[in-house]
N, C-alpha and C positions, 0 to 999 in steps of 0.2 A: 689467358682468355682469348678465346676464337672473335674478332671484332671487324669482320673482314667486310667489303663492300658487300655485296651482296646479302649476310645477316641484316646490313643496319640498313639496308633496303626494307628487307622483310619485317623487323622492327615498325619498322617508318609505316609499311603500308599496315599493319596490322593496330597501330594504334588510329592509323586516319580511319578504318573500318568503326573503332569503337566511338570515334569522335563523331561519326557519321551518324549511326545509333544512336548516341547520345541527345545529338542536333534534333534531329528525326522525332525523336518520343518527346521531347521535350521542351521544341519550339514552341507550339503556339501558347502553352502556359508563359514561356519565360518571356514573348516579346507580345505579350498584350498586357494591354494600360488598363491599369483599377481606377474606375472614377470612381466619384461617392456623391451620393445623390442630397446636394443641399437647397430641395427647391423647397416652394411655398406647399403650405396644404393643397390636394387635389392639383400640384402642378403639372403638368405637361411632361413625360419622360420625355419625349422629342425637342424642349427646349432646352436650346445649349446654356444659358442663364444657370440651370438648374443644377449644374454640377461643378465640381473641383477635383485635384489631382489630389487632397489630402483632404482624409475625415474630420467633416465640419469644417472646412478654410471657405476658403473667397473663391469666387465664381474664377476661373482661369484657364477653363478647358471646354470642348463640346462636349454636347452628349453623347453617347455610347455607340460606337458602331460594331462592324463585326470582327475588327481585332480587340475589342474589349472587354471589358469585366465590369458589370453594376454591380455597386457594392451598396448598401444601404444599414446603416448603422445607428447606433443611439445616439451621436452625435444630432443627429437631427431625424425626428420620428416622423417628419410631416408626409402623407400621405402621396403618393402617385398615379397619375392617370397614364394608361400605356393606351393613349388616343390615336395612333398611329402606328403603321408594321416596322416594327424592330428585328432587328437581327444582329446580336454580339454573339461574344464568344463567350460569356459566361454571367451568368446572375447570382450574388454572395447576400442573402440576407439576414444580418447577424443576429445575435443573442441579445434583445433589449433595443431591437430596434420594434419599436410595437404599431409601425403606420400599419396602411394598408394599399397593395397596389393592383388595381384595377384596371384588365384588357376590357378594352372599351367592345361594343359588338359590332362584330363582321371584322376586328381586326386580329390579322395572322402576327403570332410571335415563334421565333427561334432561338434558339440556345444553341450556341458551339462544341465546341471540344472539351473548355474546360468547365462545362457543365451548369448546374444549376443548385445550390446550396441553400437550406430554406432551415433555420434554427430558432424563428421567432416570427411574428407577424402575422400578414394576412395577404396569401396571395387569390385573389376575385379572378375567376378564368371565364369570358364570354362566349359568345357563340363562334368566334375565329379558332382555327388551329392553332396545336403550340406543339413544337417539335425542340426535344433534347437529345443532342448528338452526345454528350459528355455523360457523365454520370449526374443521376437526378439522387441529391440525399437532404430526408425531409426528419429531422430531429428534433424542430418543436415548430410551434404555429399551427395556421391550418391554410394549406392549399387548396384551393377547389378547381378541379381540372377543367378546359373547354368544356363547352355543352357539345362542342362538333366532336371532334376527334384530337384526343392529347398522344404524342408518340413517341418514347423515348426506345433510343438507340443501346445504349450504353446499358452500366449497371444502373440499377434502382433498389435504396436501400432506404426502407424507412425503422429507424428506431426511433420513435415520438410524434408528436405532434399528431393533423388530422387529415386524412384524405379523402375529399368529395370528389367523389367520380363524376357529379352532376349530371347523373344519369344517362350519362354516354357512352363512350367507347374508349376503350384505354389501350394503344394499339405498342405491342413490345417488338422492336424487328430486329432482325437477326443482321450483326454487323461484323466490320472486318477485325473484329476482336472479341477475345472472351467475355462474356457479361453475366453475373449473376443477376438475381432477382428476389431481394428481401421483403413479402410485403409486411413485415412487422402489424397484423392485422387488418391492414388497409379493406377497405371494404368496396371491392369494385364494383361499375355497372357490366356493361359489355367486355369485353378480353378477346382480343384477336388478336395470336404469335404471326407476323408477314414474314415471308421471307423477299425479298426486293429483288429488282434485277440485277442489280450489283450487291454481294456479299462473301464476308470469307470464308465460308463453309464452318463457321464456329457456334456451339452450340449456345444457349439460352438455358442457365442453370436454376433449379429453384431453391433456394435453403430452406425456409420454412412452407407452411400452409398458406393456402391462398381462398380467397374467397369470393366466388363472383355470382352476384345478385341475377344478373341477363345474362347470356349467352357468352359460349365459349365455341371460335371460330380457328380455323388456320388456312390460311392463304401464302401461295405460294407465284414468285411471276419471275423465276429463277429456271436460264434456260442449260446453264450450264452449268460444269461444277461435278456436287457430291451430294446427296441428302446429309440433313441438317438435323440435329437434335434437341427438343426440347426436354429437357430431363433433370437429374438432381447430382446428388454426389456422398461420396461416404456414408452412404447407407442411415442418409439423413431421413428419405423415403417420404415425404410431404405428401399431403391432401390436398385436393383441387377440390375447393366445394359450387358443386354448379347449381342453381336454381333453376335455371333455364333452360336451352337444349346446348349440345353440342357439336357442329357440324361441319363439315370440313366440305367446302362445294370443287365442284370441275373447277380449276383456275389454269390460265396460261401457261405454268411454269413445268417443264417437265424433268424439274427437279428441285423434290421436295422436300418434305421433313419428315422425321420420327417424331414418336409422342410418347414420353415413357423411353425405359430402353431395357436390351434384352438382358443385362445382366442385373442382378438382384440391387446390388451397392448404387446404381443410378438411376431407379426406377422410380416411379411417383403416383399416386393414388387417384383416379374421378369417383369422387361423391354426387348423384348427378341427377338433380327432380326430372328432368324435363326427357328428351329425344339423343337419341344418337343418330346421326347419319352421314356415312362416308360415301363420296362422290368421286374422289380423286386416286386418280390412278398411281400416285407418288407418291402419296402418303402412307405411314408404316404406324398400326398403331398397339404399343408393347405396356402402356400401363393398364392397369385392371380397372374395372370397369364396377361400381356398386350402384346399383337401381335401389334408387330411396324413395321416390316421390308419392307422394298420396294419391294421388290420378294415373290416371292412365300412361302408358310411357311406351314407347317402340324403338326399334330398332333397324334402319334400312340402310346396307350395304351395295353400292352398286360396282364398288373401286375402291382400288386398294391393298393393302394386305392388313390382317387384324392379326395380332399373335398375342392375345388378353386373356386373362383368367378376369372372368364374370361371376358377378352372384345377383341377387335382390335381397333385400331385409324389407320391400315392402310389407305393409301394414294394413293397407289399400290399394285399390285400384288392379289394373291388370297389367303385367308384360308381355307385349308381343313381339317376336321375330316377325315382320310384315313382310322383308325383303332381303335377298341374299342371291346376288346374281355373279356371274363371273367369278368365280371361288378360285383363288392363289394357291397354288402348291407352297406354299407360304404361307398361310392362311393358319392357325393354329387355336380353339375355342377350348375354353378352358372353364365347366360349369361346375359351383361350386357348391351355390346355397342357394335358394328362395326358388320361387317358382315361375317359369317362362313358358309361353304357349307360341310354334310357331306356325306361322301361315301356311296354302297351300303354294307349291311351287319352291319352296326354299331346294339351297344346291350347296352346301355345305361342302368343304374341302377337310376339315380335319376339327371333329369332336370328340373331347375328351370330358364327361361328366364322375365328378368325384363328389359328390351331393349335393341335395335340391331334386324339383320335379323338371323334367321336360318334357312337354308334350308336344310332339311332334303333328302337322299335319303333312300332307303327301308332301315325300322330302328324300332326296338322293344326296346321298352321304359318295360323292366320286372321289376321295383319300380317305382316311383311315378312320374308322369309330370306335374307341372306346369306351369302357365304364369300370370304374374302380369303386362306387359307392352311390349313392343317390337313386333315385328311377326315372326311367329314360320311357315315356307313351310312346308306341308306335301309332303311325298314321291311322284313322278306319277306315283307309283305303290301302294304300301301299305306301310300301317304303322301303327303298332300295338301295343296297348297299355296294360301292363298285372295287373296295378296297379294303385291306381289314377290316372284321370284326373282331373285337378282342372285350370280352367281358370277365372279369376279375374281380367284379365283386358287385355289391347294389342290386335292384330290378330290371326286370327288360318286362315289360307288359307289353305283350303281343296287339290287343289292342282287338282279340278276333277276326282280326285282317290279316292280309297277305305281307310276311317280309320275304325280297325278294335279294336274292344274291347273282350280281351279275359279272360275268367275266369278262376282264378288263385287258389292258393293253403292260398290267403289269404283275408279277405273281403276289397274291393274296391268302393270306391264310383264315379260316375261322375257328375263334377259341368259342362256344358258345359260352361254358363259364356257369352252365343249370341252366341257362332261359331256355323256357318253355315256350315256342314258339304255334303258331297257330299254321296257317296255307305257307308252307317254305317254295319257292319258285328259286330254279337253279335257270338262268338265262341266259344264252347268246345271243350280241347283239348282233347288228349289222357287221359292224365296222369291231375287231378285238385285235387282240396282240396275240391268240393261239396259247395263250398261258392258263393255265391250268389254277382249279380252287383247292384248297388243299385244308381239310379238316384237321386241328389238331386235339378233339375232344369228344364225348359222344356228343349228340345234335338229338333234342324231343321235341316231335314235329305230331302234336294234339290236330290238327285238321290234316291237308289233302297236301301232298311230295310231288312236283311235277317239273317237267322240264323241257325250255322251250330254246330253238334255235332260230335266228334270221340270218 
């Protein structure tokens, strides 16, 4: 056996490496203090009277700080006032313990690393923040969140018990570790995924369906890094059901998130009453998209890249395209089912309709257009195509207006695919690439063939 200096060096440093790790991951559980809460009914969490180092003993210890753990057990049910801002490192509240503990209002509560654990009881959240850096898991009882804003960092896994969003905002951020996100039917208000200014580029996974009463938000104030994913796994494929809109504003961060993702196995569904609207130049967004709501519903793109397969199953109401500016070569629409009307001025980068109606009004398609199925209105005025046309199946309703084919700075083919087109306009603009339209099929042109140069 080889046992020479230098092996049992390597040895040596090879295990301080895993003892390091080990330290690392698993300090602040092992050197924080469990107290156990033996105060009076509606006692004071902040009085030190009210606690012990052992379930139901004698007062012997202070109250909880932020190397510790509130534990609260059947030992003693009496209930707690959180009258003042606390910050431990973990809250344990057990099975049969039936109090109930109560953040008083205007006061902030935090939760540590080693999280927040809720199996019985009644946790009352006021109008103060409460942030959970650990994992939040709620498996009986009933929690009701801040009325401000509740934020957990960590996972969040509810199998049982009740979750009152208290019609707030329920804010999930993206942290220096992996996190899933079970809401076991939790029934939220608000939902905004943050990305912060410190993070470790790790995604926010969803296992089941989620469901959110108000609005669905993403912000971002991340200036370096990677974009970040909000997305699922193993072809779990979850529904997002949104009631409200969904929007993603201009935020500081010029670097942001995914939404959905591009491969099938981690992708996730918006079910979604209310607006869509991206603002943000960072943001990527890859789940699909179903227009449900009974009213009216739009959709305005200013930023971003969209790479979504869309439908509607409206029943009422109307959908409109109202805005579509700055179009991504990235950009990828994908129309499936129900019916959409879009405004004038839209600037499309890459449509692909496979059923349903589009009605287009005055709209420049500058990358590529398809149709595989469904029917596609043309503008009744124009509509201009600056990149493929490629039709393979479905309608193309002329619309008795002009489509116009314009030559671009890149080579283009057109399949027409049978549509019967009305005024065909072959055009050079100003400004081209010299490259050439290149018919691969006949072309029936029912009105006037003409062609224009600038």
């Amino acid at each position: 056996m080889n046992n020479s200096p230098i092996k049992r060096v390597k040895r040596t440093f090879i295990i301080l490496i895993f003892a390091s790790l080990f330290f690392f991951t698993f300090s602040d559980a092992a050197h924080a203090t469990v107290k156990y809460w033996i105060g009076p009914i509606g006692g004071s969490f902040a009085d030190n009277a009210n606690w012990s180092l052992s379930s139901g003993g004698a007062n012997n210890t202070t109250a909880p700080g932020a190397s510790d753990v509130a534990t609260f057990t059947s030992a003693d049910t009496d209930s707690a006032a959180i009258d003042s801002y606390i910050s431990v490192q973990g809250v344990n509240i057990n099975a049969s313990y039936t109090g109930t503990l109560t953040q008083s209002a205007g006061i902030g509560v935090v939760v540590g690393s080693v999280g927040f654990t809720m199996a019985d009881g009644i946790y009352l959240g006021s109008t103060g923040t409460t942030t959970v850096t650990g994992t939040f898991s709620l498996s009986g009882g009933a929690f009701t969140a801040s009325s401000a804003t509740t934020t957990f960092q960590s996972n969040f896994t509810k199998t049982g018990g009740t979750y009152n969003a208290n019609n707030a905002t329920t804010t999930f951020e993206v942290s220096s570790a992996a996190a899933n996100i079970t809401s076991g039917s939790a029934a939220f208000n608000n939902v905004v995924f943050l990305r912060p200014v410190s993070d470790g580029n790790i995604p926010k996974t969803l296992l089941d369906n989620m469901s959110v009463s108000g609005n669905l938000s993403f912000w971002s104030y991340k200036s370096s890094g990677s974009t970040v994913g909000i997305q699922s796994q193993s072809s779990l494929n979850p529904t997002i059901t949104v009631q409200g809109n969904m929007y993603v504003p201009d935020t500081p961060g010029t670097y942001g998130i995914t939404f959905g993702a591009a491969t099938a196995a981690s992708n996730l569904t918006v079910n979604m009453a209310g607006n869509l609207s991206m603002a943000e130049s960072t943001f990527t967004l890859y789940a699909p998209i179903v227009f449900s709501g009974t009213g009216d519903q739009t959709i305005t793109k200013t930023a971003g890249i969209a790479t979504s397969t869309m439908s509607s199953t409206k029943g009422s109401g109307t959908l409109t395209w109202s805005t579509y500016t700055t179009p991504n070569s990235a950009d990828r629409i994908l129309w499936s089912a129900g019916n959409i009307t879009g405004s004038d001025g839209l600037n499309f980068y890459d449509l692909n309709i496979s059923g349903g109606t589009f009605t287009a009004g005055t709209t420049t398609f500058s990358g590529p257009f398809s149709m595989s199925g469904g029917t596609f209105v043309a503008s009744s005025a124009t509509t201009t195509f600056q990149g493929n046309f490629t039709k393979t199946g479905g309608t193309y309703n002329a619309n008795n207006a002009t489509t116009t084919f314009e030559v671009s700075s890149v080579t283009s083919n057109i399949t027409s695919g049978g549509a019967e087109f009305n005024n065909v306009v072959f055009l050079r603009p100003v400004s081209d690439g010299n490259v050439p339209k290149t018919l691969l099929d006949n072309m029936s042109v029912s009105g006037n063939l003409s062609f224009w140069s600038y």
